[in-house]
Structures are given as structure tokens and as C-alpha cells.
KEZA-81804 format. One record per residue (C-alpha): residue number from 1; z, x, y. Coordinates in Angstrom, 3 decimals. Each point is the difference from the previous one (the first is absolute). Layout:
<recs>
<rec><k>NUM</k><pz>Z</pz><px>X</px><py>Y</py></rec>
...
</recs>
This chain:
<recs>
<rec><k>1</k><pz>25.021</pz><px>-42.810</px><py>5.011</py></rec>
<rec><k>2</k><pz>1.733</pz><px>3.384</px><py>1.407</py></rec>
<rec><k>3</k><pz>-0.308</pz><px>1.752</px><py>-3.438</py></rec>
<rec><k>4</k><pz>-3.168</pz><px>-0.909</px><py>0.195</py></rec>
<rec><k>5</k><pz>-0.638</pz><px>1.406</px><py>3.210</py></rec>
<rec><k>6</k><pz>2.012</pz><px>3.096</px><py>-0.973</py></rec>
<rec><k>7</k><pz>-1.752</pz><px>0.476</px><py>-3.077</py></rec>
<rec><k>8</k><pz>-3.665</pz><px>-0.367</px><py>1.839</py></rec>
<rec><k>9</k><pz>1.561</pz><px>2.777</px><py>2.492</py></rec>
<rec><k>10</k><pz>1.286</pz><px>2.552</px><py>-2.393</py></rec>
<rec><k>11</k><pz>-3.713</pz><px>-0.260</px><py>-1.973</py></rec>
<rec><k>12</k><pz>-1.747</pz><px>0.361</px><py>3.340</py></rec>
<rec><k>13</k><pz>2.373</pz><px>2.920</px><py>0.873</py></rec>
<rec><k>14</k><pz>-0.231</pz><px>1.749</px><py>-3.627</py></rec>
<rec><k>15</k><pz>-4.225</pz><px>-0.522</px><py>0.704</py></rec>
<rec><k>16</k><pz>0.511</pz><px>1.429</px><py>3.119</py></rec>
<rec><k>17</k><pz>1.824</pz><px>3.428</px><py>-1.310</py></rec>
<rec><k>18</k><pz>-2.408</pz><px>-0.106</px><py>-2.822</py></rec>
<rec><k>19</k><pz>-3.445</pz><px>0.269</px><py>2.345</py></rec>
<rec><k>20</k><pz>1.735</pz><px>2.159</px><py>2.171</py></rec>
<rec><k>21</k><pz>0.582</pz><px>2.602</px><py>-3.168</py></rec>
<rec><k>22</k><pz>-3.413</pz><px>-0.525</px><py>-0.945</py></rec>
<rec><k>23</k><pz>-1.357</pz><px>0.994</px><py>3.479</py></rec>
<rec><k>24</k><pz>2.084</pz><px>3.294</px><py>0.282</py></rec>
<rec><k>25</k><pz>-1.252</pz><px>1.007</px><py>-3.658</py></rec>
<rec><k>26</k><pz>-3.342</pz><px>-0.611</px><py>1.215</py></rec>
<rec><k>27</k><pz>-0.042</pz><px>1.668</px><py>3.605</py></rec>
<rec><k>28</k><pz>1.386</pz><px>3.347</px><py>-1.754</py></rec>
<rec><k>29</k><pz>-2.294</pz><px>-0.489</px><py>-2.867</py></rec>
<rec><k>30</k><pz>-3.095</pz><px>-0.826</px><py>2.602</py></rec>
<rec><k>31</k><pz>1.377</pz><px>2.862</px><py>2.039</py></rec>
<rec><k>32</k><pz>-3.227</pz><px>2.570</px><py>0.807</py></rec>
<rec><k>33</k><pz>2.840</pz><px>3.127</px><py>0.130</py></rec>
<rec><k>34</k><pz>0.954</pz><px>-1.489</px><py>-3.830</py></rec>
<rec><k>35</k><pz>-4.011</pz><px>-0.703</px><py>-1.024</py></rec>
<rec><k>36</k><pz>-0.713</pz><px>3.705</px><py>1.676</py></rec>
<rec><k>37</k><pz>2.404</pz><px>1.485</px><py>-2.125</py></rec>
<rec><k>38</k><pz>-0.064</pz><px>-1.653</px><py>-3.248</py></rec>
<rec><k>39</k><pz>-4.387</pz><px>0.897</px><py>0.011</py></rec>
<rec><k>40</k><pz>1.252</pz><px>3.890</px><py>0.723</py></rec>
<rec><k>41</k><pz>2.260</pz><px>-0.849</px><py>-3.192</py></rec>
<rec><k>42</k><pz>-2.327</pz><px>-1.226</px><py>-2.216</py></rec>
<rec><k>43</k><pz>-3.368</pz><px>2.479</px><py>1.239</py></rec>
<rec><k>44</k><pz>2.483</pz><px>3.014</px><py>-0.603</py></rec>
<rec><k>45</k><pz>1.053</pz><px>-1.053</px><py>-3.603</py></rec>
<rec><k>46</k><pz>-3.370</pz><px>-0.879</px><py>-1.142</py></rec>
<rec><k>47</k><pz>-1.331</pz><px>3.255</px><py>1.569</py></rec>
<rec><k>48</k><pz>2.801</pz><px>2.724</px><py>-1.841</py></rec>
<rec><k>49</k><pz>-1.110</pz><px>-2.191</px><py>-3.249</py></rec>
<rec><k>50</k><pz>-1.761</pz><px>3.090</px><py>-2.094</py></rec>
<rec><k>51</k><pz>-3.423</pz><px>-1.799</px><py>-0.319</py></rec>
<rec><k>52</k><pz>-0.623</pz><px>-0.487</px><py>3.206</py></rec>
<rec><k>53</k><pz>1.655</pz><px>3.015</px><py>1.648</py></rec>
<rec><k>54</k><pz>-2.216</pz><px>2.149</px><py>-2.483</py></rec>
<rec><k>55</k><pz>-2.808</pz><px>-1.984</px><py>0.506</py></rec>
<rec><k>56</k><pz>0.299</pz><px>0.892</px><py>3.993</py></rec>
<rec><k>57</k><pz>0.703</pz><px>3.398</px><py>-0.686</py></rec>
<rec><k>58</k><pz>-2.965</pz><px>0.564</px><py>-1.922</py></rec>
<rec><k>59</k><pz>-1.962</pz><px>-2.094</px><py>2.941</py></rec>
<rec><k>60</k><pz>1.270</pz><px>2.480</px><py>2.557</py></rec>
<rec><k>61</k><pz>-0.745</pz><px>2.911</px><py>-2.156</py></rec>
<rec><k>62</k><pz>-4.042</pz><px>-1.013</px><py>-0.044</py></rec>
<rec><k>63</k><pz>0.148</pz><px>-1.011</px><py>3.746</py></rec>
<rec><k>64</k><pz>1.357</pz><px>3.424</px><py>0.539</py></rec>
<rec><k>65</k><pz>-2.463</pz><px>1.837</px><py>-1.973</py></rec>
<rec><k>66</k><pz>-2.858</pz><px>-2.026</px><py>1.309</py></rec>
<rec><k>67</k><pz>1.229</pz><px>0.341</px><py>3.728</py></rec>
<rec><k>68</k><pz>0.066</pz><px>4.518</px><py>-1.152</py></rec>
<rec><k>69</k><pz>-3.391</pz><px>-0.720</px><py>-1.375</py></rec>
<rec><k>70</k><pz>-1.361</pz><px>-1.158</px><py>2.838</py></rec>
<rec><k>71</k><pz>1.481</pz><px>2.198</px><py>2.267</py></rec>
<rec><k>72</k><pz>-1.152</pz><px>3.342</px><py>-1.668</py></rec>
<rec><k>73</k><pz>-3.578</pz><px>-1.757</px><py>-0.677</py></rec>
</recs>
């Protein structure tokens, strides 16, 4: 009955450690600092990808001439 007891222990114990790894992977994952930072990550990549960053350029260019346009109309 005691190895029983011990072996019901050391499962509830290795549970135990186990959930309590989980929940520190997930508060830093579910961190807003972490989120925050991993969105600047991933806007800044996809924005100094050559489509889009020429895309923008070219966007700005005809803002810019409409905004001169407009001014000297």
C-alpha cells in the first residue's frame, strides 16, 4: 500500500511541475510587452519586403503630388 501511495504522490508531484511549466510558457507567451513586440516584428518585416515598400513609396509619391497640386491650384 505505501508504494502505492508513493507512486500516486510522485505522479501528482511530476503533474504538478508539469502545469506549473505550462503556465510560465504561457504568461510570457500571453505577455502584452512580448505580443507588443513580436506585431512591431512582424509589421516591420512585411513592410521592408520590396512589394510593399515600393508599393508605399509610389502611394506617397501621388499623395505628395496631389497635396502640391492642390496647393498651387
Amino acid at each position: 500500500m505505501a508504494r502505492d501511495t508513493d507512486k500516486i504522490e510522485r505522479e501528482i508531484e511530476a503533474a504538478r511541475n508539469q502545469l506549473a511549466g505550462t503556465l510560465d510558457e504561457l504568461s510570457v507567451r500571453a505577455s502584452p510587452k512580448r505580443i507588443a513586440e513580436n506585431t512591431k516584428q512582424t509589421v516591420v518585416a512585411k513592410l521592408n519586403e520590396p512589394p510593399v515598400k515600393f508599393t508605399l513609396i509610389g502611394i506617397g509619391a501621388v499623395v505628395a503630388v496631389l497635396v502640391v497640386r492642390k496647393i498651387f491650384s
